[in-house]
N, C-alpha and C positions, 0 to 999 in steps of 0.2 A: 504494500500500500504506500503510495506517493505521499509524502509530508503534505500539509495544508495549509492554508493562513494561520489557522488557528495554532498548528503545530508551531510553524516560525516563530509567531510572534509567542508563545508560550518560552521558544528558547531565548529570543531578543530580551525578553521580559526575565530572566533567570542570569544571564550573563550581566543584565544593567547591574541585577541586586549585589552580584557579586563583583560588581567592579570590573566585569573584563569588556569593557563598554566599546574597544575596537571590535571586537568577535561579534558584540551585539549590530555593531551598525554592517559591520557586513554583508550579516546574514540579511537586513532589510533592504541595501542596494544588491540583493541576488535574487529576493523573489520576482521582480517582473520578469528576469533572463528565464524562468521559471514558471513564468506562464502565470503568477500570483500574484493581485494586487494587494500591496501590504492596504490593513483597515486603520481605521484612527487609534484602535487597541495598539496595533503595532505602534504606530509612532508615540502616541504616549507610553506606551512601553520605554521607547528608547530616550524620550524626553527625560524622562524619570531616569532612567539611568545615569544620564548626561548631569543633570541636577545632583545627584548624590555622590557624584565622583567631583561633584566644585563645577564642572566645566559646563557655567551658564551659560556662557557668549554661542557654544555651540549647541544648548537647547535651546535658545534661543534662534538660533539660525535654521537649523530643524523646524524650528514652532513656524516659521516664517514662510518654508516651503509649504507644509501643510493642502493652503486652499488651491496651489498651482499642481496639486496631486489629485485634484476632482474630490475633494473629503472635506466637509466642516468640520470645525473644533467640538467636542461636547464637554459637559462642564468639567469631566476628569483633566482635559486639555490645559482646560485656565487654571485648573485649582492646583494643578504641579507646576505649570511656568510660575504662578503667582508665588509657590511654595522658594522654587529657585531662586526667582528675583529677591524677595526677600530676605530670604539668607546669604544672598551675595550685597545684601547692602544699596538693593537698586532699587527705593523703596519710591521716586517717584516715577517709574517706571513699574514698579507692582501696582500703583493705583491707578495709572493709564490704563493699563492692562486691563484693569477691573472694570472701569468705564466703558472700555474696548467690548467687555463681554454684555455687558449692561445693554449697551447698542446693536449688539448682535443678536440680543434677546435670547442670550441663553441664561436659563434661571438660576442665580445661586444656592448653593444648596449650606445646609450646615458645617461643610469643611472648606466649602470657599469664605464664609464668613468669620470661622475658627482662623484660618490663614489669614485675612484681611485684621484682624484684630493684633494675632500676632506680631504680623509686620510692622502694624502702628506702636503695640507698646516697645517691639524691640528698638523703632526711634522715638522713644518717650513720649509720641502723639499721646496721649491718655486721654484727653477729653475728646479726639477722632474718634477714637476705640469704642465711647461710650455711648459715639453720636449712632456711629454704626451698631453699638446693642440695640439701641432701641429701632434704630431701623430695621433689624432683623426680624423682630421682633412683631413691626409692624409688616411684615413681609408674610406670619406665621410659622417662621424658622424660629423652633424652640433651642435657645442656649441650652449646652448641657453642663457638665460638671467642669469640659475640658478649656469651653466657651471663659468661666470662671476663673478654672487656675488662670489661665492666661492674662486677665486681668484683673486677677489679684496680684498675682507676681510682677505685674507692669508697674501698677500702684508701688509697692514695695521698694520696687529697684529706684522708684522717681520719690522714694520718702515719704512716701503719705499712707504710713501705715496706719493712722485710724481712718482713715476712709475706708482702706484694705478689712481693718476691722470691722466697720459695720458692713462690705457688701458680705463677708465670708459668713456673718451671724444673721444676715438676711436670705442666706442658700436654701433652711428644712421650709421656711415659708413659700418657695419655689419648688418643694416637692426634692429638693438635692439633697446626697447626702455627701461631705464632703470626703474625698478622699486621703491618702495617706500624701501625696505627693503636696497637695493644700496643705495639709496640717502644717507639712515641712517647709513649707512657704512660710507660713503666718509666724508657726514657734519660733523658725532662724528669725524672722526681719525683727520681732519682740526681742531677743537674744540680744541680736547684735544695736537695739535702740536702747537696751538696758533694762529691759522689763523683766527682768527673772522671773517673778514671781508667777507676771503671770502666763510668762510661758509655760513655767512648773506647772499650771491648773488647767491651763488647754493641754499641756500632754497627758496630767489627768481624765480630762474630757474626753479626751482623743480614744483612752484607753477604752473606757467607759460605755464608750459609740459602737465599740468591737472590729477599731480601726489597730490593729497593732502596730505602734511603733518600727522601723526598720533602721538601720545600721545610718542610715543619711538622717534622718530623725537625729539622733545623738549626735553625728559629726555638725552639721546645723548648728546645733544649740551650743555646742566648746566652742567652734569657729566664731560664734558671734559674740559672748561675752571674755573669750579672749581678745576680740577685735578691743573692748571696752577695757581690759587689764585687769577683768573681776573672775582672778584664779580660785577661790574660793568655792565659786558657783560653776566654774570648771572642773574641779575637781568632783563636784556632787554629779554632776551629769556624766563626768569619766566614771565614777562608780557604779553609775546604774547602768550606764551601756556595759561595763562589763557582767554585771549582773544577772543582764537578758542575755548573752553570749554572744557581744558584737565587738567589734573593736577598731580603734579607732584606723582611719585611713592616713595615707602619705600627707593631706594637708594639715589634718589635724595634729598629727603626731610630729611634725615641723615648727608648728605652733607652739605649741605645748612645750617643747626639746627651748626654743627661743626664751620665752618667759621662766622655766625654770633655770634658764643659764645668767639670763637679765636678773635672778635673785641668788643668785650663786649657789645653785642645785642642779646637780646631774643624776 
């Protein structure tokens, strides 16, 4: 039995994941010699690949030939170039893009808006981010949990961690329950602004929820009130991650190695 489109672009799609992204575009300039037109799967296949090997200029130039291949874009199309753009730092070029798909009238869906959120908090747009929640929102695109961390952790990075606080305590009212990778957001950015205390009670809480703690959970919480010189409260959180059976990582343990050589302890 002869390979098929489906076959190709399953292998194009397998080689992007793995990085061996010349073997993937190969295989897509040999289907027509082959009697097969690659589909839009295929080249989003290869887009994506192109995108997580760094090498946007060439998804992007990919993304370009597209409609001179007889194929529209569909929203998988936009929402990996947007995904690319973004992470390369090409962020008013992600919002053209966005526009671009807007006028092309293809619908976004909840991971083009997850991405578009992203891209704004990664350049500290935050009140963008927020313009676009609610636009989603009015779209009937439900935020999820992931919609959330992202801008909470945006909040955080940009210091407004009680805002961060009140939208993370406004989640069970949205029907969210908040995950471990939140928690680890809110307790670090508390940590490292000095709130010990009451990071100690959302990790409480946290427990509580039947979210358990993991290994970044505790490196988090040293990292951040070492950031502040408050070894004391370092120490109690080195005690209980060893307690659960975790231990610390290369940052933390550089840290930590610093500050007890700044009080002359090895």
């Amino acid at each position: 039995m002869s390979p098929d489109v489906v076959t190709y672009t399953t292998l194009i799609d397998g080689y992007g994941l793995v990085g061996q992204i010349d073997k993937a575009r190969k295989l897509l300039d040999s289907m027509p010699g082959r009697g097969l037109k690659p589909s839009i799967i295929s080249y989003n296949s290869l887009i994506n690949g192109y995108c997580k090997k760094g090498k946007v200029e060439e998804a992007w130039r990919l993304f370009l030939k597209v409609p001179h291949k007889g194929l529209g874009y569909d929203v998988v199309t936009y929402n990996t170039m947007l995904h690319g753009l973004f992470c390369a730092g090409r962020f008013a070029d992600g919002l053209k893009l966005f526009k671009d798909m807007q006028a092309e009238q293809v619908i976004p869906n909840l991971v083009t808006y997850n991405t578009l959120l992203h891209g704004l908090c990664m350049n500290k747009q935050i009140a963008e981010a927020f313009s676009f929640l609610h636009i989603m929102e009015e779209k009937g695109v439900n935020p999820n949990i992931t919609t959330y961390n992202t801008l909470i952790h945006g909040l955080c990075k940009d210091g407004k961690v009680e805002i961060a606080k009140d939208v993370f305590n406004s989640l069970p009212c949205k029907g969210l329950q908040p995950d471990v990778q939140l928690y680890n957001i809110i307790i670090g950015s508390l940590c490292q602004e000095g709130h010990v205390e009451e990071a100690k009670c959302l990790l409480v809480e946290m427990e509580k929820s039947g979210c358990a703690p993991n290994s970044w959970t505790y490196n988090v919480c040293i990292q951040g009130v070492l950031r502040r010189k408050l070894l004391v409260e370092a120490k109690t959180f080195l005690d209980e991650m060893y307690r659960q059976g975790f231990s610390p990582d290369a940052t933390s343990a550089s840290m930590l190695l610093g500050h007890l050589q700044d009080v002359g302890l090895r």
